[in-house]
C-alpha positions as CSV (number, residue, x, y, z in Angstrom):
1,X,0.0,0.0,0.0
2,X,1.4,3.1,-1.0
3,X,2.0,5.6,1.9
4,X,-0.3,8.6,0.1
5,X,-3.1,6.1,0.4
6,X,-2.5,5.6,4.0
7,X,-4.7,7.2,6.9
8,X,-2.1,7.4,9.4
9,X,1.7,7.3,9.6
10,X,3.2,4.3,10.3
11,X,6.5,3.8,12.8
12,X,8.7,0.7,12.1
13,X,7.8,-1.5,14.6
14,X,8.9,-5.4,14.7
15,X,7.1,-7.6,17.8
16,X,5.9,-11.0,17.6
17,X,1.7,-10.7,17.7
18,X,-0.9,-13.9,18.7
19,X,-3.7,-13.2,17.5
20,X,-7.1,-16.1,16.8
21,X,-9.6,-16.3,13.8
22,X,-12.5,-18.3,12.9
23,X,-12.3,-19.7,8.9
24,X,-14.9,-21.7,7.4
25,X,-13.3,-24.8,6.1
26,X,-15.0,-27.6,4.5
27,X,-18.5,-26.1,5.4
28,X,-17.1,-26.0,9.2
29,X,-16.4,-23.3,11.3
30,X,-13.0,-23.4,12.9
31,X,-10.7,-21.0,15.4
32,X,-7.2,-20.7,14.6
33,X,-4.4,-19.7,17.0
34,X,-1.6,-18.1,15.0
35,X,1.0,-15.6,15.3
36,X,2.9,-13.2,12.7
37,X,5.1,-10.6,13.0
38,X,4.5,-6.7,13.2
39,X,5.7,-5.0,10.6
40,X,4.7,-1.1,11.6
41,X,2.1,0.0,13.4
42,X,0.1,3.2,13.8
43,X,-2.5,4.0,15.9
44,X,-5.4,2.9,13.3
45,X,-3.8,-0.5,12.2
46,X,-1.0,-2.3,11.3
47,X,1.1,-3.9,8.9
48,X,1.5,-7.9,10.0
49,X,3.8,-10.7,8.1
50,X,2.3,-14.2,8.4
51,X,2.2,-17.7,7.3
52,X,-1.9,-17.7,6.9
53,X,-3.1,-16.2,4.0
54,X,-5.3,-14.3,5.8
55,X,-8.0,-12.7,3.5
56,X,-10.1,-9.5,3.3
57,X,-12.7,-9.3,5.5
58,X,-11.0,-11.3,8.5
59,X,-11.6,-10.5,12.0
60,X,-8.6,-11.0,13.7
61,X,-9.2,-11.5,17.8
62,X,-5.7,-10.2,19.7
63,X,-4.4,-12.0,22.8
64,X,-4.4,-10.4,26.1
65,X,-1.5,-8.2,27.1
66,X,-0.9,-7.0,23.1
67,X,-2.6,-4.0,23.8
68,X,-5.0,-4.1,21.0
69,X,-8.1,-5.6,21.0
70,X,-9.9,-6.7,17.3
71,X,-8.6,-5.6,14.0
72,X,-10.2,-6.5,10.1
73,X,-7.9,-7.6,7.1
74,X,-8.0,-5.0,4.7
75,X,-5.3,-6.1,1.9
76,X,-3.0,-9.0,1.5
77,X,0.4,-9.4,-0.2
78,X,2.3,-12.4,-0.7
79,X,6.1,-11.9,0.5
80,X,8.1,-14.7,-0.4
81,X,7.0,-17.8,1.3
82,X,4.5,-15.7,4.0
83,X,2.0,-13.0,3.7
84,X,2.1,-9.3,4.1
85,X,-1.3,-8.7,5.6
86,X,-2.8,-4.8,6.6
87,X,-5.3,-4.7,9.3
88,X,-7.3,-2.1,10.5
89,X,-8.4,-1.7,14.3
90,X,-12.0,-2.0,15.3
């Protein structure tokens, strides 16, 4: 995303982030604990590197103690093998 489309400015930021989200798989609802790695961060969102290809539309549930509560996918990039993934807070 380029940073004249942004809403905020982002700070460089790298932290390790657990975050859970329910996928429907094979007609079945299922929770996934994962984890990625924070990119930047500003106070609207964040940019997060993972193995999931998370999709837009995704509401991803932080743990406890990251200081952020609930967040929605907004774009997705692949990055080599993982996933560049934007999420906005909610």
């Amino acid at each position: 995303m380029n940073d004249d489309k942004r809403w905020a400015v982002r700070e460089r930021y790298e932290d390790s982030l657990a975050f859970s989200v329910s996928v429907l798989e094979l007609h079945e609802l299922k929770r996934l604990d994962l984890s990625g790695t924070i990119i930047n961060k500003s106070d609207l969102g964040l940019c997060l590197q993972t193995d999931y290809p998370l999709e837009p539309g995704h509401v991803l549930m932080f743990n406890h103690g990251s200081g952020y509560d609930a967040g929605i996918v907004v774009w997705r990039r692949p990055d080599l093998e993982q996933f560049k993934i934007g999420v906005k807070f909610v």
